[in-house]
C-alpha positions in Angstrom: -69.3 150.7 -2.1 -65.4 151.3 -2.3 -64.7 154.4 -3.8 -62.8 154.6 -7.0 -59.0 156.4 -6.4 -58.5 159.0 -8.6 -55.0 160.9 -8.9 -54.2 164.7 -10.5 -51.1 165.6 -12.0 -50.4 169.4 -12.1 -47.7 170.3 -15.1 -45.8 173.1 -14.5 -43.5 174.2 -17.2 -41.5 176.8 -15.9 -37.7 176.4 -15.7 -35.1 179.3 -15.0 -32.4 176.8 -17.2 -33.9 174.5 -19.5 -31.7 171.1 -19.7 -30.5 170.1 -22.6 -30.9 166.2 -22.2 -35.4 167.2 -21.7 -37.9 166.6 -23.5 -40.8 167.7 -21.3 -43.1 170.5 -21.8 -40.9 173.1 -20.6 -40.5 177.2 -21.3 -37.4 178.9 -20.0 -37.2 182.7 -19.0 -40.9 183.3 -18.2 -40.9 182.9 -14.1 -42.9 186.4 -14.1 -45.6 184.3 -15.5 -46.3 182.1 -13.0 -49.2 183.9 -11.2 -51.5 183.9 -14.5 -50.5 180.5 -14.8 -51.7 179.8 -11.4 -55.0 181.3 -12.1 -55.2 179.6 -15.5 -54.7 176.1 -13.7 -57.7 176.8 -12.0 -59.5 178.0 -14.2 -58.9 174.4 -16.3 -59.6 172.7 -12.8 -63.0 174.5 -12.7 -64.2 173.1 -15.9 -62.7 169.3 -15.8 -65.0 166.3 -14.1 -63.9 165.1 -10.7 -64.6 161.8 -10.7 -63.6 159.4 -8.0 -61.9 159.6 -4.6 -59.0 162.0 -5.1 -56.2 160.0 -3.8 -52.4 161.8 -4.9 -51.7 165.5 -6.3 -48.4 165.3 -8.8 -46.8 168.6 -9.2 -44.1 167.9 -12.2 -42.3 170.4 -14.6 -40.8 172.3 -15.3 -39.4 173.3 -12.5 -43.1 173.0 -10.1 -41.0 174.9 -7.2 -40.6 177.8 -8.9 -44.2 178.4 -7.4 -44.4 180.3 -4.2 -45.9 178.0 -1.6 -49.5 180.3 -1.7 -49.8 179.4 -5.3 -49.1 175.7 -4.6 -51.7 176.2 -1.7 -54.1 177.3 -4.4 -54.2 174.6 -6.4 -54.1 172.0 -3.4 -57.0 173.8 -2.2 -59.3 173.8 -5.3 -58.5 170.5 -5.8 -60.0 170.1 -2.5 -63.0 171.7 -3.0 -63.7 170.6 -6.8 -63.8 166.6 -5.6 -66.7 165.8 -3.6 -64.6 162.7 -2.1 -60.9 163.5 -1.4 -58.5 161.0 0.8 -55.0 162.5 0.2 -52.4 160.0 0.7 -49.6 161.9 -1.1 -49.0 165.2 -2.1 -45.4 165.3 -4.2 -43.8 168.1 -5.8 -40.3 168.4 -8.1 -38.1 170.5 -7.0 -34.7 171.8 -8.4 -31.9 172.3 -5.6 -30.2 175.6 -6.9 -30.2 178.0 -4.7 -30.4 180.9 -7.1 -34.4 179.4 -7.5 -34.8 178.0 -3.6 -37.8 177.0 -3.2 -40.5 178.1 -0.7 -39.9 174.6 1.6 -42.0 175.9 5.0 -44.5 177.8 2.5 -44.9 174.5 0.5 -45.0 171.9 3.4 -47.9 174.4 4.9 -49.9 174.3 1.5 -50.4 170.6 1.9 -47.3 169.2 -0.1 -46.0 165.8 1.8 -43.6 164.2 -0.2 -40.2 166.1 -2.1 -38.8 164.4 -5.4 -35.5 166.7 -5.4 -33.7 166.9 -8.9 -30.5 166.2 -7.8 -29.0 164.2 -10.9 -25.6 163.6 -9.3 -23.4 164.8 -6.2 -20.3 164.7 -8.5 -19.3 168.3 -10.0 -17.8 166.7 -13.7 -21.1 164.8 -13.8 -23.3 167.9 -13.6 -21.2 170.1 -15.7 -21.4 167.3 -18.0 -25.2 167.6 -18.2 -25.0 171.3 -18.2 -27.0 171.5 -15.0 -27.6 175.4 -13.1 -26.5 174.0 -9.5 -23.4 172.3 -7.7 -23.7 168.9 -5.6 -23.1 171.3 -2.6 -26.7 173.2 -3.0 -28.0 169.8 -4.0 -27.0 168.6 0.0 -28.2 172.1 1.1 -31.3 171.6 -0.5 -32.1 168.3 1.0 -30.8 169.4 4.0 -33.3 172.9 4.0 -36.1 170.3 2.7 -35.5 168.3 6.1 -35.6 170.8 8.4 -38.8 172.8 7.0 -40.1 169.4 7.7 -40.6 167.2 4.7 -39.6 163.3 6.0 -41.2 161.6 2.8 -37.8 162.9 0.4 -37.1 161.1 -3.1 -34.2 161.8 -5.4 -33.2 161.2 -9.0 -30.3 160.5 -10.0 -28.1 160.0 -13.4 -26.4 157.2 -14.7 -24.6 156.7 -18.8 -23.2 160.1 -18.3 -20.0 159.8 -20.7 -17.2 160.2 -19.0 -18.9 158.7 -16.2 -16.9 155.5 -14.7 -18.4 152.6 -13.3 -16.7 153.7 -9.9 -17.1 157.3 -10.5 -21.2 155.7 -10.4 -20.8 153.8 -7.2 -19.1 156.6 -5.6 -22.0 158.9 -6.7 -24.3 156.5 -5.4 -22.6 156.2 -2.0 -22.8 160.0 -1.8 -26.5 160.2 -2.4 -27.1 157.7 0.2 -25.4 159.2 2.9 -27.9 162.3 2.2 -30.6 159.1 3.8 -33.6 159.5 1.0 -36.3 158.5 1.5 -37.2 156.8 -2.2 -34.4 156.9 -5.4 -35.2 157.3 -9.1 -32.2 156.3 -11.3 -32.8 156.9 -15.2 -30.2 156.1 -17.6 -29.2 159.5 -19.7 -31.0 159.0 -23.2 -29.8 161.2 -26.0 -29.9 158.5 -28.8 -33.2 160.3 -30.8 -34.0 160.4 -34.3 -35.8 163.5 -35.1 -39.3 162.3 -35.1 -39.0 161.2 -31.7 -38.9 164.5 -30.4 -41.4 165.4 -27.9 -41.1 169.0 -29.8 -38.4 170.8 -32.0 -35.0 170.4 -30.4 -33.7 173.9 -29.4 -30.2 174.5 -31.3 -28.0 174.2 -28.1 -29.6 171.0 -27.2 -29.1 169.7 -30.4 -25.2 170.7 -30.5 -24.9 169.1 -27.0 -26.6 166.0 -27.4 -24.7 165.7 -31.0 -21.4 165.7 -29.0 -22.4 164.0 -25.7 -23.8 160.7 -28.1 -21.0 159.5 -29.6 -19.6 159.1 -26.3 -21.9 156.8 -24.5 -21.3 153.2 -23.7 -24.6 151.0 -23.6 -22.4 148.0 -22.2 -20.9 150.3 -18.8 -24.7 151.9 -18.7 -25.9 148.1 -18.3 -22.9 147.8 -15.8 -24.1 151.2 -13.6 -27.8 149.7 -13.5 -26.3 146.2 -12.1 -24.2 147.8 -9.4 -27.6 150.3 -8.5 -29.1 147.1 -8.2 -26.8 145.9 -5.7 -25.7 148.6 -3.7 -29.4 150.1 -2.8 -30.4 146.8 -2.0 -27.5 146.5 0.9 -28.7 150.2 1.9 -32.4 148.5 2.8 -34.4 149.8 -0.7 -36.8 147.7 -2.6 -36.4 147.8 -6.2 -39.9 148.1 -7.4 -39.7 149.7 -10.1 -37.7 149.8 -13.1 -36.1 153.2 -12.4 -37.4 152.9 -8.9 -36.0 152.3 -5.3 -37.6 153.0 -2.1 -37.4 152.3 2.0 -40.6 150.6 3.6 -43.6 152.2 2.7 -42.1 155.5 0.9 -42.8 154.1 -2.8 -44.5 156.9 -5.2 -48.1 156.3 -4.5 -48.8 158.6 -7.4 -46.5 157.1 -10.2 -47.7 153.6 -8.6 -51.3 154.3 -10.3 -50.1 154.8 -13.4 -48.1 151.8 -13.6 -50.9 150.5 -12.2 -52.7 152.2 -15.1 -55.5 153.8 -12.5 -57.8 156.9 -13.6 -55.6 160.5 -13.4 -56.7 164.1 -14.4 -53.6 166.2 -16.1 -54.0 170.1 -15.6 -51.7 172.4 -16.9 -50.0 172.9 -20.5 -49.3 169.4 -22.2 -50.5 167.7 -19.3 -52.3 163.9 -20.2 -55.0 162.3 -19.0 -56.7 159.0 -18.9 -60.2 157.8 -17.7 -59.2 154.7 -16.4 -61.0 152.4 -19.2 -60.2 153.3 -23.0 -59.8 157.1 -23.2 -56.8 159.2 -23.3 -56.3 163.0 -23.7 -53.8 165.8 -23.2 -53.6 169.3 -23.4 -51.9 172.1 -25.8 -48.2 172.2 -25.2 -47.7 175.5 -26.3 -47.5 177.9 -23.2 -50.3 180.6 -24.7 -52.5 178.8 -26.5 -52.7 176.9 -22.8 -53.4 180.2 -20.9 -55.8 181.4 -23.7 -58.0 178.5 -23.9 -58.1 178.4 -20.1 -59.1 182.1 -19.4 -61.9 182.2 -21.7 -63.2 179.2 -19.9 -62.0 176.3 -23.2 -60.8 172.9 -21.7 -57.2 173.4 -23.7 -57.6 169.5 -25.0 -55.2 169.1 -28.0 -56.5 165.5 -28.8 -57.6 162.4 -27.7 -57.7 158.6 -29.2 -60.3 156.1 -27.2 -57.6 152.5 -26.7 -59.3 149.3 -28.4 -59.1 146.2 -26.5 -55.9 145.5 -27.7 -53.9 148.4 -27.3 -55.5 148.5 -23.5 -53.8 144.7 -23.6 -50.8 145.4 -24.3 -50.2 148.8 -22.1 -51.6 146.1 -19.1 -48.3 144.2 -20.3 -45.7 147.0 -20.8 -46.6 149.1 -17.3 -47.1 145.6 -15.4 -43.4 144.4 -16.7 -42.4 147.9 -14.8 -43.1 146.4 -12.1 -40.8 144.4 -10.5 -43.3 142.0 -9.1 -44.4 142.1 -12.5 -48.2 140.8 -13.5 -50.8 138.9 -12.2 -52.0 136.5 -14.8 -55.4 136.1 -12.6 -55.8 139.9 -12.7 -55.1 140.0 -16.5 -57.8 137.2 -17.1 -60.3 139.3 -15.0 -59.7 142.0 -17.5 -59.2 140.6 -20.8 -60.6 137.2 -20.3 -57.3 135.3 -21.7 -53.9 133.9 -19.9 -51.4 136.4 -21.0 -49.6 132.8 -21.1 -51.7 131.6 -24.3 -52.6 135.3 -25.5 -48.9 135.6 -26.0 -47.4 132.2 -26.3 -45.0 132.9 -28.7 -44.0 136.3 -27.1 -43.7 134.8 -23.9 -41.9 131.8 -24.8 -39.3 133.3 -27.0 -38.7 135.9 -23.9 -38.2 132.9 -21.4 -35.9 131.0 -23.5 -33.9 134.0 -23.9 -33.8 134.7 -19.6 -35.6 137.9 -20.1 -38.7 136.7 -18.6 -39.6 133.9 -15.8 -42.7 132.9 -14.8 -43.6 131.9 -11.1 -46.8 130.4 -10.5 -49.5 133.7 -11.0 -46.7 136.2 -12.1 -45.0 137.0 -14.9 -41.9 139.4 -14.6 -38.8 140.4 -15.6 -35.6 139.1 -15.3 -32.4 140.6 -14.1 -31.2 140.2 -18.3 -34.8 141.3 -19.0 -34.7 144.6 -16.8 -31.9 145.6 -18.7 -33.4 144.8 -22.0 -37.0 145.8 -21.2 -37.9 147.7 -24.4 -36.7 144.7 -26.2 -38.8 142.5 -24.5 -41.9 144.3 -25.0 -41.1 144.0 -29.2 -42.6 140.4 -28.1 -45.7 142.2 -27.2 -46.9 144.4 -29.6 -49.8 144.0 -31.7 -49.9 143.9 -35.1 -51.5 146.7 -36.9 -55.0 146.3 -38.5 -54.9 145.2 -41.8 -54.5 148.6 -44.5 -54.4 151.2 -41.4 -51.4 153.0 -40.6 -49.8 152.5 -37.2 -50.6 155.5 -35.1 -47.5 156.7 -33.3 
């Protein structure tokens, strides 16, 4: 019998400056920390199942190279030993590129860490004073550079685009800079400030507030839209496959770990805030709040905050929004084999509205988006959602 893949993500929370654009689980100022978090990691590790054939380790943040590459180790190791079947493919961990925080590269690449994703943001200095970032485009290349020679050849870097201020050539030129670095993969995210209070993952710190208050009534949707065409167009002449939304990457480097959850395979989340999901209908996550995590952990508590079990629909519909992520988009077959309906008829109207309007196309088995719809994808996925049982409230 195949064995199930199963993927762990390790959140790490720690940051030395905490951006002002983020809304992760993050905790500035508390780096002294990070050895009783180690053990606290563990000690969650100890008590969760380990189901499946572990597959990809995740280390995210945070800042996750703020770890020495012996706590790293640690966790790589009892990951090791807690799954009965492990077939690492990938081993990824975030880094930032100042060099007041350098991370341990020859320490990390010994622990068992294969694969970079290096926080550069941008290689243009107004761009990352604009975002309030702790290091210049110059560490950025000497962290990529230190990252190479310590032996990492699986390197991915993300980068910023709808920075006001930011030109469409000041973009390309930014792009161009980043490419003669030679990554490996490219994440490019769009800057997104535009947030109503309730969508805040947690209370906006004052700072952040002021600067996000200022930097919004500066951004252009229409030259963001713009930036995302030219990305399009210039990392395709480099030789990267868009595959992904926010995603480019050269043959064979694509993010085996975020590819599951698109994917929407099983994952483990360790770690404060950290989700998880069974791979059927069941979803948890952790506290977010830094103690509470490392109480509950050292007295031997899974630190759950909550769960919610997904009915059919919702499961649907999340099949539809990660698949459209995809730029190969979704398999009607494979969505019949799961749901037992043609997203075709499940969503007639959704999907014919969406094709009449060029955001979607359909091609035989697959349903994807279109270059219009890639720029509009939330929009398209309105089409999509299910209505809310009668008398219930929607749960957000």
């Amino acid at each position: 019998m195949t064995p199930v893949p199963h993927h762990l993500y390790v959140h790490v929370p720690f940051c030395r400056l905490v951006c002002a654009y983020c809304d992760f689980v993050t905790v500035g100022g508390r780096a002294d920390d990070t050895p009783r978090y180690t053990d606290a990691l563990l000690d969650e590790l100890a008590v969760r199942p380990a189901p499946g054939e572990l597959r990809t380790v995740y280390f995210g943040g945070g800042t996750p190279s703020l770890l020495s590459g012996v706590q790293v180790g640690r966790v790589i190791s009892a990951a090791r030993e807690r799954w009965p079947d492990v077939a690492l493919e990938e081993v990824t961990l975030e880094a930032n590129p100042s060099q007041r925080e350098a991370p341990d590269w020859s320490g990390l690449r010994a622990a068992g860490v294969t694969r970079i994703s290096l926080g550069v943001q941008s290689l243009r200095e107004t761009d990352l004073v604009a975002l309030a970032r702790g290091h210049s485009a110059s560490e950025a290349r000497g962290a990529f550079a230190s990252a190479r020679e310590s032996g990492f050849e699986n390197i991915s870097i993300d980068l910023i685009y709808g920075i006001p201020g930011q030109s469409l050539a000041d973009w390309r030129a930014g792009l161009e800079a980043a490419l003669e670095l030679g990554p490996d993969h490219v994440s490019c995210y769009a800057l997104q400030l535009a947030l109503s209070p309730d969508e805040w993952a947690a209370p906006p710190r004052p700072g952040a507030l002021r600067w996000r208050n200022r930097m919004v009534p500066r951004q252009d949707d229409e030259l963001a839209s713009d930036q995302y065409r030219l990305t399009e167009d210039v990392l395709a002449a480099a030789g990267y496959r868009h595959y992904e939304l926010s995603s480019w990457a050269l043959p064979d480097r694509e993010a085996r770990h975020n590819s599951a959850y698109w994917a929407r395979r099983a994952y483990t989340g360790i770690g404060a805030g950290a989700h998880s999901y069974d791979g059927a209908a069941e979803r948890s996550w952790n506290v977010r709040d830094l103690d509470a995590y490392l109480l509950a952990a050292e007295t031997g508590e899974r630190p759950i905050a909550d769960r919610e079990v997904l009915d059919e629909q919702i499961r649907a519909f999340e099949a539809i929004a990660l698949g459209l992520r995809r730029v190969d988009g979704i398999s009607r077959t494979a969505f019949v084999g799961e749901f037992g309906h043609d997203p075709m008829e499940r969503y007639a109207a959704g999907v014919a509205a969406t094709v009449r309007n060029g955001l979607l196309e359909v091609e035989g088995d697959v349903i994807r988006l279109t270059s219009n719809g890639r720029l509009l994808a939330s929009e398209v996925l309105v089409a999509f959602v299910p209505e809310p049982p009668t008398g219930s409230a929607a749960r957000r």
